[in-house]
C-alpha positions in Angstrom: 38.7 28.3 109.7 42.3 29.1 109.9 45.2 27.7 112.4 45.8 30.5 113.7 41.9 31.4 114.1 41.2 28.0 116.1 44.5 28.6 118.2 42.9 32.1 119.3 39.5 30.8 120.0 40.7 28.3 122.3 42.7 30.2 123.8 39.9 32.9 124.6 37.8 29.7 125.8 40.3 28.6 128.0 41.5 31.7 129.6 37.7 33.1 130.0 36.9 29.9 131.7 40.1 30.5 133.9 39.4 34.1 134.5 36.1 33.0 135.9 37.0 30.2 137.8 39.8 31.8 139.8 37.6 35.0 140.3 35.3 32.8 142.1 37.8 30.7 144.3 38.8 34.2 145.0 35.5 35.1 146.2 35.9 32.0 148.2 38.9 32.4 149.7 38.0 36.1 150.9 34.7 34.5 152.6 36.7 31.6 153.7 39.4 34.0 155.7 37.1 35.7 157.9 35.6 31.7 158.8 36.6 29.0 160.6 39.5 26.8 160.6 37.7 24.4 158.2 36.5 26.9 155.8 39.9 27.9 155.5 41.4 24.8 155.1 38.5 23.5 152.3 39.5 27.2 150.8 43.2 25.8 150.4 42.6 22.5 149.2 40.2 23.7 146.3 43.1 25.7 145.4 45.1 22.8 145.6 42.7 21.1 143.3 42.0 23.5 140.6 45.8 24.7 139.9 46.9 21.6 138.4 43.4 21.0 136.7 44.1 23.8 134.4 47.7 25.0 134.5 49.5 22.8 132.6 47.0 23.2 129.8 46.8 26.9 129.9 50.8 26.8 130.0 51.1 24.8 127.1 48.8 27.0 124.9 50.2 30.6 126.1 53.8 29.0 125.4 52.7 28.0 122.2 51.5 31.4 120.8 53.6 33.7 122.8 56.6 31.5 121.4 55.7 31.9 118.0 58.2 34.7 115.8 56.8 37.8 116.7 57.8 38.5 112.8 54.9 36.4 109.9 58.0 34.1 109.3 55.2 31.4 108.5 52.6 32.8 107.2 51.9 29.3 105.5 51.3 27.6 108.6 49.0 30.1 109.7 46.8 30.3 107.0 46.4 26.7 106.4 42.8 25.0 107.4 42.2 23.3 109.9 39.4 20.6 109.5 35.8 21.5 111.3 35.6 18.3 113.0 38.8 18.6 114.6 38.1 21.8 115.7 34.6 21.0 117.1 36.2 18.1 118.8 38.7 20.2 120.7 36.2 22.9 120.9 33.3 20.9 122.6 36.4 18.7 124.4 37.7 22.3 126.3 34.3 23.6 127.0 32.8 20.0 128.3 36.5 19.8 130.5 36.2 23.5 131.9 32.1 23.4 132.5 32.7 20.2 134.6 35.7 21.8 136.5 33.1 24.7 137.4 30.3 22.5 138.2 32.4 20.7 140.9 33.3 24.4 141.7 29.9 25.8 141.9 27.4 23.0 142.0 27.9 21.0 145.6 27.4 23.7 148.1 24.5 25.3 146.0 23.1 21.8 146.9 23.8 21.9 150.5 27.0 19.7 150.3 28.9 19.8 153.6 32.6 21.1 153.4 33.7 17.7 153.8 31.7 16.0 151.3 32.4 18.9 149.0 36.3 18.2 149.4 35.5 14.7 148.9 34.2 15.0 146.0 36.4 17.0 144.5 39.3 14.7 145.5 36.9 11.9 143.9 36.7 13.9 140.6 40.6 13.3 139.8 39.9 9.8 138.6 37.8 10.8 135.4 39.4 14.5 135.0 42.4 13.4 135.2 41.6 11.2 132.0 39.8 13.7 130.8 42.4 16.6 130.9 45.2 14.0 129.4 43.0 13.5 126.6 42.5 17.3 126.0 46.6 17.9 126.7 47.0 15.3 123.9 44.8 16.7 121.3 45.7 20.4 122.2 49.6 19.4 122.1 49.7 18.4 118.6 47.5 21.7 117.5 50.0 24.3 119.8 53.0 22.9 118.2 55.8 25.4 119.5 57.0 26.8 116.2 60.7 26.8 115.6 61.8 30.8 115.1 63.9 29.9 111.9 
């Protein structure tokens, strides 16, 4: 598979997950308007949450490929390989990071979770995704190099 290839898949993988995600803290937040103070409030913190869960990948990988010449100045680069174990790696790294982001999303009050302990446990959660998304942000910064527009 190409550079260029694994830098489009990801980025479909990312922003479908993000597309998703915000569509349903969307949903939430229209459900949590009409309710009470609380619902609006967990509605606002889960926002809180999720932005910097996913942003400052997502920002990193649209600057990468919206910064690249518009012109094929490096068709090279492009072209070149990239191995299949580091792309499955980053691969089954993005989807296992998003999946568990939309679990703690979905998940709790499907089980009954109070409002509280949802919050909770989101708060909770930072500890190991916040490993877990440096990790990721590491791996996916050295493949969405910003190319220099020689």
């Amino acid at each position: 598979m190409t550079w260029r290839r694994c830098q489009n898949w990801l980025a479909v993988i990312w922003v479908l997950f993000f597309v998703i995600q915000v569509g349903l803290l969307v949903m939430r937040s229209i459900v949590g308007a009409s309710g009470s103070d609380e619902s609006r409030k967990l509605t606002a913190e889960m926002w809180s949450w999720y932005v910097p869960m996913v942003m400052p990948t997502l920002t990193l990988i649209a600057g990468a490929l919206f910064a690249a010449p518009a012109a094929p100045a490096a068709p090279a680069v492009d072209a070149r390989e990239v191995s299949a174990v580091r792309a499955g790696i980053l691969f089954v790294l993005s989807i296992a990071y998003l999946l568990s982001i939309f679990a703690l999303l979905v998940v709790p009050p499907s089980l009954g979770t109070t409002p509280q302990d949802h919050l909770q446990l989101l708060h909770d959660s930072n500890y190991w995704l916040g490993a877990f998304q440096f990790f990721i942000a590491a791996a996916l910064g050295t493949f969405f190099p910003k190319q220099s527009a020689e």
